[in-house]
N, C-alpha and C positions, 0 to 999 in steps of 0.2 A: 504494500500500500504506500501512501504517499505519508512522506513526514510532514511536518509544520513546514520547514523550509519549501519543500516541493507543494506544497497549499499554497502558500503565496504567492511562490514563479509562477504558475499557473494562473492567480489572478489576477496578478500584474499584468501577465502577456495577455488574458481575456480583458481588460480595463486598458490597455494598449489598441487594442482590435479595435473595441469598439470607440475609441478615438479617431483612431483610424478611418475607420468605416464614416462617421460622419464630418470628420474634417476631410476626405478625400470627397465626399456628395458638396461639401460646401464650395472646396475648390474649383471641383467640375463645373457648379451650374453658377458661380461667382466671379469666377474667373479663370476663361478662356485663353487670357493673354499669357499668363504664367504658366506656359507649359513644364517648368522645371518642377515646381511645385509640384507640380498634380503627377507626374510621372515617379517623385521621389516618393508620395503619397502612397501610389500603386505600387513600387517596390517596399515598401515596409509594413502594408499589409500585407501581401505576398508573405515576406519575410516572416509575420506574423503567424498565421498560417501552416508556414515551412514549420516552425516550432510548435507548434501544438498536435505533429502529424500529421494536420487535414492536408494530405499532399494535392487534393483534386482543387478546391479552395485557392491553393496557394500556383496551381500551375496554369490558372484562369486569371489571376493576376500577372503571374509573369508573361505571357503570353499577351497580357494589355500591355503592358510597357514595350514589350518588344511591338509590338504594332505600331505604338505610336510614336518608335523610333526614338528611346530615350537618350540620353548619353549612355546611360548603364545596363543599357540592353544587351553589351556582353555577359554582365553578374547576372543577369534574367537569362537569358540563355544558356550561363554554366549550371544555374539552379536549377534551370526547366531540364538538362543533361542528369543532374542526379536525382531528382525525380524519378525520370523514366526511366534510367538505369542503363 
């Protein structure tokens, strides 16, 4: 089972998520200009995601960032590699 320590990473990264999740909706429909923003947004829910296991979650993000052509669409694309395996 999970100790105290492993309770809280967990809800820390679930209290991350869901930061995430609505600061990256605020970005998108707020501001279209800042694409760094909203792509960096996309990689760290991703990333979020990656840690919690939800591998399908997380490779539905990275695959948006590689779409929209990030800078870091190499890191999205090495993550979406060990994903799939």
């Amino acid at each position: 089972m999970y100790d105290t320590t492993d309770t809280i990473n967990i809800f820390l990264i679930r209290l991350q998520l869901v930061w995430l999740y609505f600061h990256g909706k605020y970005i998108k429909e707020k501001s279209q200009t800042d694409v760094t923003r909203y792509n960096d947004a996309l990689l760290r829910i991703a990333d979020s995601f990656f840690m919690l296991k939800d591998q399908q979650n997380a490779l539905d993000y990275y695959n948006q960032a590689i779409d929209n052509k990030a800078k870091s669409s190499d890191y999205a694309l090495y993550q979406k590699a060990v994903i799939l395996g």
